[in-house]
Each structure stands twice: as C-alpha cells, then as structure tokens.
GUDRENMAR-440594 format. One record per residue: residue in one letter; z, y, x of N, C-alpha, C, O in turn. Coordinates in Angstrom, 1 decimal. Atoms other than C-alpha are relative to their C-alpha. Layout:
N
<"a", <Z, Y, X>, <Z, Y, X>, <Z, Y, X>, <Z, Y, X>>
...
This chain:
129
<"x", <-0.1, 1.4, -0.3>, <88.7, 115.8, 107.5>, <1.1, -0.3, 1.0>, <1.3, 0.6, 1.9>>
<"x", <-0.9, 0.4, -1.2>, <91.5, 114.0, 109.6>, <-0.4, -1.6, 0.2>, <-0.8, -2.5, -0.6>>
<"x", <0.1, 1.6, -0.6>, <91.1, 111.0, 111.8>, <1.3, -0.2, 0.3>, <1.9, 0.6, 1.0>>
<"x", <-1.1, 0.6, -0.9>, <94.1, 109.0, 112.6>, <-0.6, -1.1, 0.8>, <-1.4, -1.9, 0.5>>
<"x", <0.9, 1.0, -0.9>, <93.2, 107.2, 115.6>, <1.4, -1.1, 0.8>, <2.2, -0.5, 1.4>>
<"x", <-1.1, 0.2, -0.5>, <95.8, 104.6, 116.7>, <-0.4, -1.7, 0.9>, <-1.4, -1.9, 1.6>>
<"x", <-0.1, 1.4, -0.5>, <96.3, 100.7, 117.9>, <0.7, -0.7, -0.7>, <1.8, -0.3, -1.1>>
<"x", <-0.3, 1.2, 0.9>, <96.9, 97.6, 116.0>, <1.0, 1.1, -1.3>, <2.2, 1.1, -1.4>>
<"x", <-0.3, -0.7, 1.5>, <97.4, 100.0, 112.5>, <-0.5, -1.0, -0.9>, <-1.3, -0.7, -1.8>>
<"x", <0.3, 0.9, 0.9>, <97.0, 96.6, 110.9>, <1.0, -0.2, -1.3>, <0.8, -0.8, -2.3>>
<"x", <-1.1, 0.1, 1.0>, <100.2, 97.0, 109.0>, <0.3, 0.8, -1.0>, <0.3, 2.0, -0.8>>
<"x", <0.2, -1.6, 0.3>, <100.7, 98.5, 106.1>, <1.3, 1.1, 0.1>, <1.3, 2.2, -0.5>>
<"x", <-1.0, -0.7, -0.4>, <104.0, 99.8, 107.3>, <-0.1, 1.5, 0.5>, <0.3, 2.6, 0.2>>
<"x", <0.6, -1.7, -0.5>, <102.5, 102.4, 109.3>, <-1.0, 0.6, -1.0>, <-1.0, 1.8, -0.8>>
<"x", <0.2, -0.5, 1.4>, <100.5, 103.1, 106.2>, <0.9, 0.6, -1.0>, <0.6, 1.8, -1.3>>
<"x", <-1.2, -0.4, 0.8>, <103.3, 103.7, 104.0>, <1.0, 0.9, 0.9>, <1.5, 1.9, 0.4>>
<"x", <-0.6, -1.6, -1.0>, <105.1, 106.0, 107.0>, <-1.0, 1.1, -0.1>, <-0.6, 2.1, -0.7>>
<"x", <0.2, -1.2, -0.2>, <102.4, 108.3, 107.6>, <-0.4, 0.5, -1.6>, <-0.6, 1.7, -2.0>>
<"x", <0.5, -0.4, 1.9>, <101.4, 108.4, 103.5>, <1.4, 1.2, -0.3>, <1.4, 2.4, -0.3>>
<"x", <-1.0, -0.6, 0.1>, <105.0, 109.2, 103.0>, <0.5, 1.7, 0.5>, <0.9, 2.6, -0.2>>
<"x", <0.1, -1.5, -0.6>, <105.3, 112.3, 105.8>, <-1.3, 0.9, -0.6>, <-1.2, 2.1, -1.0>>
<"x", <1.4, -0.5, 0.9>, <101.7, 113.2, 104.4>, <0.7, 0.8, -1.6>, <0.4, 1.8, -2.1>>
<"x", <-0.3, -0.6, 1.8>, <103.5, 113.7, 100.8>, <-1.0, -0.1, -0.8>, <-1.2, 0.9, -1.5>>
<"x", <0.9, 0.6, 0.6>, <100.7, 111.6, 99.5>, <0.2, -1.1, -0.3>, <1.0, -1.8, 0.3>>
<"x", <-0.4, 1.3, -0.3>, <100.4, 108.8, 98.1>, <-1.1, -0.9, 0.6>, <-2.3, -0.6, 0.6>>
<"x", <0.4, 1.3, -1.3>, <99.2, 105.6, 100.5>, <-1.4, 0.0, -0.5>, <-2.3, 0.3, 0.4>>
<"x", <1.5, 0.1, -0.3>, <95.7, 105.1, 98.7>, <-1.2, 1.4, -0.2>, <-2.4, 1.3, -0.2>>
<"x", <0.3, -1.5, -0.1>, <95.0, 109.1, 98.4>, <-0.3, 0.3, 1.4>, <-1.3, 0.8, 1.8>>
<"x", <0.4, -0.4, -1.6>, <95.3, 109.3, 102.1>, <-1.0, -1.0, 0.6>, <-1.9, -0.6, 1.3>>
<"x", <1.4, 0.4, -0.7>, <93.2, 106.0, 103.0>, <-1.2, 1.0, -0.5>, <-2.1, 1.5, 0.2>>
<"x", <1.6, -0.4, 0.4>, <90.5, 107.6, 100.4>, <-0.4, 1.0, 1.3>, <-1.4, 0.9, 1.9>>
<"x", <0.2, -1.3, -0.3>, <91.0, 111.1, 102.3>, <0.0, 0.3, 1.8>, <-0.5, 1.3, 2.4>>
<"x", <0.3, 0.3, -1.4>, <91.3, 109.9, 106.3>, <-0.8, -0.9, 0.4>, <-1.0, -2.1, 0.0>>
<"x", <0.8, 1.7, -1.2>, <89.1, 108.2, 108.9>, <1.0, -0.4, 0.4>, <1.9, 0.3, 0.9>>
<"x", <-0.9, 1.0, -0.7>, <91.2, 105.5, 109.9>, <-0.7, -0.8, 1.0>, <-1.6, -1.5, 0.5>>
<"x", <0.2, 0.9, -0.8>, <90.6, 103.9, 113.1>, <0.7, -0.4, 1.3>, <1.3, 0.4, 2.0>>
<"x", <-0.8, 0.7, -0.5>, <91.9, 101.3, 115.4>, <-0.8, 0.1, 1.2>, <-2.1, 0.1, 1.3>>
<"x", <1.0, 0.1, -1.3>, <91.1, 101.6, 119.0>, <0.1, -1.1, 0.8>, <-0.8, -1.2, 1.7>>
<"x", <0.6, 1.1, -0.6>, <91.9, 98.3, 120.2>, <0.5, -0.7, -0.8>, <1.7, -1.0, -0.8>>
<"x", <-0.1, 0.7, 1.1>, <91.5, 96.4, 117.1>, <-0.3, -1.4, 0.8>, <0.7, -2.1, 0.8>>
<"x", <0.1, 0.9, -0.3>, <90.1, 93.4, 118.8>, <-0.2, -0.6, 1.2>, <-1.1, 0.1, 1.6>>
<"x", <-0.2, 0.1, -1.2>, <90.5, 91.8, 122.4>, <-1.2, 0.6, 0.4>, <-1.8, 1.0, -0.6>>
<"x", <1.0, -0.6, -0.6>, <87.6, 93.3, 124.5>, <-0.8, 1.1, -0.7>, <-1.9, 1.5, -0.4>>
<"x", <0.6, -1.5, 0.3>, <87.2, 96.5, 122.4>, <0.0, 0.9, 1.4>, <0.6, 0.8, 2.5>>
<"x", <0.2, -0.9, -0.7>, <86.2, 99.2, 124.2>, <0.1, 1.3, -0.6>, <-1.0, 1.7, -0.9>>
<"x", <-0.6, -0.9, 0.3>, <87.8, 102.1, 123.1>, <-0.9, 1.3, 0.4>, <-1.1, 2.0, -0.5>>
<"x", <0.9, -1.0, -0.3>, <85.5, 104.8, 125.1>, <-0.9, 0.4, -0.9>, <-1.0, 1.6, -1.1>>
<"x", <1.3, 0.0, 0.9>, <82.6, 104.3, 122.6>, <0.7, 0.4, -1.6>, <0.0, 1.1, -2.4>>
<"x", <-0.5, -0.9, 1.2>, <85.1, 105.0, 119.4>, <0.4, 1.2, 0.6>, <0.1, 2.0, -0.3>>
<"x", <-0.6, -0.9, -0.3>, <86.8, 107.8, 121.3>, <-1.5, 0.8, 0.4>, <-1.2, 2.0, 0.5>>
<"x", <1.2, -1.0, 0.0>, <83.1, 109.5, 121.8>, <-0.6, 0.1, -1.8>, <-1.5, 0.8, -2.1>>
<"x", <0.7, 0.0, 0.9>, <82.6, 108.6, 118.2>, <0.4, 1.5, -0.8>, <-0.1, 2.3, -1.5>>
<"x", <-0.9, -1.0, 1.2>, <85.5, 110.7, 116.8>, <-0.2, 1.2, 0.6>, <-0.2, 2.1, -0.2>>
<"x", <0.5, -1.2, -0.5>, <84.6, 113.4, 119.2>, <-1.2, 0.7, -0.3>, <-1.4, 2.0, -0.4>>
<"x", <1.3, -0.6, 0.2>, <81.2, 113.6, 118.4>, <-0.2, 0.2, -1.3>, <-1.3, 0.8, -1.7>>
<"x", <0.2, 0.0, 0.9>, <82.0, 113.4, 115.0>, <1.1, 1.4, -0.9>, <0.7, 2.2, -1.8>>
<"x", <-0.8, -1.4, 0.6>, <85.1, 116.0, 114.1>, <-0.1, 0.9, 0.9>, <0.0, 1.0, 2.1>>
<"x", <0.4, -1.2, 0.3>, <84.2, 119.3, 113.4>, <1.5, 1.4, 0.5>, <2.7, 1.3, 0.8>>
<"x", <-1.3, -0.9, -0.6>, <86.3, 122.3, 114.5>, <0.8, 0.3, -1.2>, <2.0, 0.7, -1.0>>
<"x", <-1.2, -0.2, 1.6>, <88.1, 122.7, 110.8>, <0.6, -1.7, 0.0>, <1.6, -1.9, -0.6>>
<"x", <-1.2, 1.5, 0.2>, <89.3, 118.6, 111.1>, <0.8, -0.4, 1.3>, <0.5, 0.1, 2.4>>
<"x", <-1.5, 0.0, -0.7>, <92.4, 117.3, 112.9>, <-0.3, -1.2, 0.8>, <-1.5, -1.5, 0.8>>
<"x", <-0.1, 1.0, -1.2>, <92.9, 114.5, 115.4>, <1.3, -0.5, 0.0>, <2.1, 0.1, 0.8>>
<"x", <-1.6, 0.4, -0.2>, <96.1, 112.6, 114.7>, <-0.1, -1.6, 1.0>, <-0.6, -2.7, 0.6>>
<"x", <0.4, 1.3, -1.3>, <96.1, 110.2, 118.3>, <1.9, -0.7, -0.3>, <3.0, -0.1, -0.2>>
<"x", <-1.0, 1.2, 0.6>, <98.8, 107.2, 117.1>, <0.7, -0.5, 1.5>, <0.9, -1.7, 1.4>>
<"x", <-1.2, 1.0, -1.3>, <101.0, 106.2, 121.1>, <-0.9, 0.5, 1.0>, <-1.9, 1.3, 0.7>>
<"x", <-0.1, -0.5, -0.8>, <100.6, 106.6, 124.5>, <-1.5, -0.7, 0.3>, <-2.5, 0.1, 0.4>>
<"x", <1.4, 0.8, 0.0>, <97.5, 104.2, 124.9>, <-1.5, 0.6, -0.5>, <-2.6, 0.3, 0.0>>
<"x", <1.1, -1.0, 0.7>, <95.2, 106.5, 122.8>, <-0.2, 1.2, 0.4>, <-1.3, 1.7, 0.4>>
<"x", <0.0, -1.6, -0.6>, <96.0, 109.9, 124.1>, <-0.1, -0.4, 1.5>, <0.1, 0.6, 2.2>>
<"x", <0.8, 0.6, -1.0>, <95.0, 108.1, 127.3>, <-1.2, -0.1, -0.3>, <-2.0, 0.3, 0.6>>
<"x", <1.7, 0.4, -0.3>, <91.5, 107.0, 126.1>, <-0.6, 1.6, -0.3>, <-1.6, 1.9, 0.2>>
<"x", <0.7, -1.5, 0.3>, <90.8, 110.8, 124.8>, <0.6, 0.9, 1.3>, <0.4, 2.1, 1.2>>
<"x", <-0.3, -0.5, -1.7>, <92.1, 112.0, 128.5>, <1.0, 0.9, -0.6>, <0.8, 2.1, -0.6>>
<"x", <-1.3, -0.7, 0.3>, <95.4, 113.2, 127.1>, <1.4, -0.5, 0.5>, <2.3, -0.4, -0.2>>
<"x", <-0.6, 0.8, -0.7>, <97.5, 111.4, 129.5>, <1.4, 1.0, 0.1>, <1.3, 2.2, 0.3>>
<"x", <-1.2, -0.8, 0.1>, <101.5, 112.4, 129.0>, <0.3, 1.1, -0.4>, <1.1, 1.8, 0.1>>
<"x", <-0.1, -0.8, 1.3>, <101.2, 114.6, 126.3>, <1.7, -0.4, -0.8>, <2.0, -1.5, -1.1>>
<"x", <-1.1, 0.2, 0.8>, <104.8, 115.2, 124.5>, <-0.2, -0.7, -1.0>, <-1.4, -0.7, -1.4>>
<"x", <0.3, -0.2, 1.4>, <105.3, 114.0, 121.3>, <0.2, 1.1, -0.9>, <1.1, 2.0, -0.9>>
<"x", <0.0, -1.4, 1.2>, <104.6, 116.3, 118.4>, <-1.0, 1.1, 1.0>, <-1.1, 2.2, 0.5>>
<"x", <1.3, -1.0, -0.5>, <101.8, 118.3, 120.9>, <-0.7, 0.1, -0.8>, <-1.1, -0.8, -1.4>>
<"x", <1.7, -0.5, 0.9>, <98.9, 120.1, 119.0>, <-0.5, 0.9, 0.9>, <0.0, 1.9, 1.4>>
<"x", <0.9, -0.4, -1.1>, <96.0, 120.6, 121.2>, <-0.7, 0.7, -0.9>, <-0.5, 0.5, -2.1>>
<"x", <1.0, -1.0, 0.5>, <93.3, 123.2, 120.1>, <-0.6, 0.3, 1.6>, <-0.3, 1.2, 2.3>>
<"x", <1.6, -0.3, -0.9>, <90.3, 123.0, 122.8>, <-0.3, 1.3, 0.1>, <-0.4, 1.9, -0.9>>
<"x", <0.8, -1.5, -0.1>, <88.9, 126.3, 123.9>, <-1.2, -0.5, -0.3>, <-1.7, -1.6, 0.1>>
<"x", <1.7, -0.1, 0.5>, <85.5, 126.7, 122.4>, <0.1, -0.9, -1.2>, <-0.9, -1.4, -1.7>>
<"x", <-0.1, 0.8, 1.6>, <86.4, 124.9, 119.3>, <0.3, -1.3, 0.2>, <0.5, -1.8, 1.4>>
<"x", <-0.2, 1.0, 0.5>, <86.8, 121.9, 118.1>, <1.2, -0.6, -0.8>, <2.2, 0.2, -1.0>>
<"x", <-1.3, 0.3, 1.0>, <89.4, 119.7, 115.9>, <1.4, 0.4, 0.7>, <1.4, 1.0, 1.8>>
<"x", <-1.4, -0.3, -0.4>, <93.2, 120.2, 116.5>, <0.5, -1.3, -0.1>, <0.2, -2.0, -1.1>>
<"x", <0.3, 1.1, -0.4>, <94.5, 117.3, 118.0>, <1.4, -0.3, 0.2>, <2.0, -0.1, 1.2>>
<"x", <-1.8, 0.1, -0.2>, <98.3, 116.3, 117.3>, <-0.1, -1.3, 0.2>, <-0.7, -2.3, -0.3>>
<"x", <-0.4, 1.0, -0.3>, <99.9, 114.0, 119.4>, <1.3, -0.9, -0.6>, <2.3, -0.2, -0.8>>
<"x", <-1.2, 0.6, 0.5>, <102.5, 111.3, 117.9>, <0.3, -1.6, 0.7>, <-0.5, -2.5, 1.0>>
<"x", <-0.3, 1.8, -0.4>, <104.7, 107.8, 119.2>, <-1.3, -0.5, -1.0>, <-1.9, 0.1, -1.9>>
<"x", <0.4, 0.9, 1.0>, <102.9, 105.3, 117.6>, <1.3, -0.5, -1.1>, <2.2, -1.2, -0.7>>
<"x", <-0.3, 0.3, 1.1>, <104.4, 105.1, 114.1>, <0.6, -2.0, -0.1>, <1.0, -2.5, -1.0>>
<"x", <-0.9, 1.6, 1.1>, <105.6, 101.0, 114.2>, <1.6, -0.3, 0.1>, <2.4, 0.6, 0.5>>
<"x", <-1.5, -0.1, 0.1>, <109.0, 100.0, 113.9>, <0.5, -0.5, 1.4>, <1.7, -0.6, 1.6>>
<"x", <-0.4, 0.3, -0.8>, <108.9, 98.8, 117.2>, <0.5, 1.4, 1.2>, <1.0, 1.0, 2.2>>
<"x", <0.4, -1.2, -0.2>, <108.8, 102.7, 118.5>, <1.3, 0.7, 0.1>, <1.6, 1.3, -1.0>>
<"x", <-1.4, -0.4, 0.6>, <112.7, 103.9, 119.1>, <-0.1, 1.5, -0.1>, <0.9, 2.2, -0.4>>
<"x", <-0.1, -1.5, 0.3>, <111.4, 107.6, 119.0>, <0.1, 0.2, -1.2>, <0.8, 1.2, -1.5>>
<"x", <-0.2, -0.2, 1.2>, <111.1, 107.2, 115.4>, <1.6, -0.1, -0.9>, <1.8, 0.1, -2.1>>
<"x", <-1.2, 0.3, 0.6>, <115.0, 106.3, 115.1>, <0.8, 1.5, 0.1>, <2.0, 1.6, 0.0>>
<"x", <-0.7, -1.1, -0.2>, <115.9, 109.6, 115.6>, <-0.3, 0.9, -1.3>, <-1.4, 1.2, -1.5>>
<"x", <0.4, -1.0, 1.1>, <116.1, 111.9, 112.4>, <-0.6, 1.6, -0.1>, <-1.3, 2.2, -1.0>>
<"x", <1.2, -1.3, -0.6>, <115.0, 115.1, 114.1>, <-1.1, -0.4, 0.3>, <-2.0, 0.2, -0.2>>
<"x", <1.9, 0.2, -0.4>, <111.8, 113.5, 115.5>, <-0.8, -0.2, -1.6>, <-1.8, 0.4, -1.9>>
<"x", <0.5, 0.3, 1.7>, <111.3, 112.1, 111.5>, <-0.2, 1.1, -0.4>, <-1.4, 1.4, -0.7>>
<"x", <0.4, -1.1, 0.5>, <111.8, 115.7, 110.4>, <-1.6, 0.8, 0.2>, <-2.5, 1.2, -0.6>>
<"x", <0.8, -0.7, -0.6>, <109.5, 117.4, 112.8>, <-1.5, -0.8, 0.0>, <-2.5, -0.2, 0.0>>
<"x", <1.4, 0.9, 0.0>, <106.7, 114.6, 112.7>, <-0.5, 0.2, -1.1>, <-1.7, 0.3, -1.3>>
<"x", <0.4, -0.3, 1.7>, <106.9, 115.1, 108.8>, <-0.6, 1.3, -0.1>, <-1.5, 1.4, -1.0>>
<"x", <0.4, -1.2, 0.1>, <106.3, 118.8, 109.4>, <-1.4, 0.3, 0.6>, <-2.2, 1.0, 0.1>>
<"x", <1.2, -0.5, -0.6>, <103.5, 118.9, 111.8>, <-0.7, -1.0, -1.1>, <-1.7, -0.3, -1.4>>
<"x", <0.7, 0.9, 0.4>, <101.9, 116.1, 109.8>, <-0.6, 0.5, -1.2>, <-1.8, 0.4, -1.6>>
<"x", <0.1, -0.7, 1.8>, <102.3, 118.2, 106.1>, <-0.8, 1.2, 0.4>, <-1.8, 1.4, -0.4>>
<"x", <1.0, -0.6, -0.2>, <100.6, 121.1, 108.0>, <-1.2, -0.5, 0.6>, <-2.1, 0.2, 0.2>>
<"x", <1.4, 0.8, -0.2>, <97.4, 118.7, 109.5>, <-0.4, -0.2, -1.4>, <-1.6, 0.2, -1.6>>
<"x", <0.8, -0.2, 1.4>, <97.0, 118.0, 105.5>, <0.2, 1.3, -0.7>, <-0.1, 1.1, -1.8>>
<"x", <-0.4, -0.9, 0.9>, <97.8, 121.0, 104.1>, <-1.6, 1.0, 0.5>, <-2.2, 1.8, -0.1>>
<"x", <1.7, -1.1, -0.6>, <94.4, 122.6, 106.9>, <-1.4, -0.6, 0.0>, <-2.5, -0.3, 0.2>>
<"x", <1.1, 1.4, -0.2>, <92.6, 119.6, 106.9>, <-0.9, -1.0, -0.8>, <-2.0, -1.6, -0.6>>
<"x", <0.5, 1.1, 1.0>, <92.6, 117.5, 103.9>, <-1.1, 0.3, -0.4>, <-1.5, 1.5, -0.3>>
<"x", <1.5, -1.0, 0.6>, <89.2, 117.8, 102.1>, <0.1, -0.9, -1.6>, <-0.7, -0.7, -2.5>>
C-alpha cells in the first residue's frame, strides 16, 4: 500500500504529475493509493490524520509526505528532498518530496523531475498491491 499524504491535493494537476512519474495511469493509482489531504479544510487538525497513517501503514507500505508542512506534522522537520526514511524497528519507508503544484520552483529543474520519477517508480514498483 502507499499513502500520499500532502496539502490542498485538490487539483488534478498534482494527480496527473505523480500518475505520470508512477508510469500509471491517473485512475490506476487513485484505485491503488491512500490519498490524503492534511489540511483539507480550515481548522483541520492534521495530528489525528498523521496518527492515522501511522497507525495504519504496515512495514511493506510507503509514506510519500507531499511539502515542507507535512514532513513537519510527521516530525520530519528539514528533511531534503527526495529523502527515504526507513525507521529502525520497522515500519513504512517514508519518501520525502516538494509538494508537487506548479507553484513549487523545485519542480522546474529537470534533474529533480528525473530523480523524483525514479524514487517514485521504485515506491510502486515495492509497494503497489
């Protein structure tokens, strides 16, 4: 299983990016990820999803955390991009990425596109179910 966990993933822009690096197509990967928004709506509280996905992925599924805001609520504060975390004593594998929108100028760079495509094709390639 993979969770993408991100902020305002209302678009399907950022759908159609990570489908694309996935080398899926767009409604293959909703079927095949948890998708969730951690501050979908004003006064979310983000703690209580960020214990959900914890308490919920398994040490064989992945953790794809979507900008700097998210890898904050899972206590991953200034993490590179393209980081993959692996927990001692198990649990998911936990790749860090910008957030995917077009507002995001890390994405304008064609080396970051390559390397984001690569870590992303290995997350489905160990993960997908």
């Amino acid at each position: 299983m993979i969770y993408v966990v991100g902020e305002s993933l209302g678009s399907g822009g950022t759908r159609r990016r990570l489908a694309s690096m996935f080398e899926v197509p767009e409604d293959e990967m909703m079927d095949a990820v948890v998708w969730l928004n951690l501050y979908e709506y004003p006064g979310t509280r983000p703690e209580r999803y960020v214990r959900l996905v914890e308490e919920s992925a398994a040490t064989e599924d992945a953790i794809v955390l979507l900008g700097r805001r998210v890898q904050r609520s899972f206590g991953l504060d200034g993490q590179d991009a393209l980081t993959e975390i692996v927990r001692s004593g198990g649990g998911p594998v936990i790749l860090c990425l910008p957030h995917p929108s077009g507002l995001n100028r890390w994405w304008n760079d064609p080396a970051h596109v390559v390397a984001a495509t690569e870590a992303l094709r290995r997350i489905w390639g160990a993960h997908s179910r």
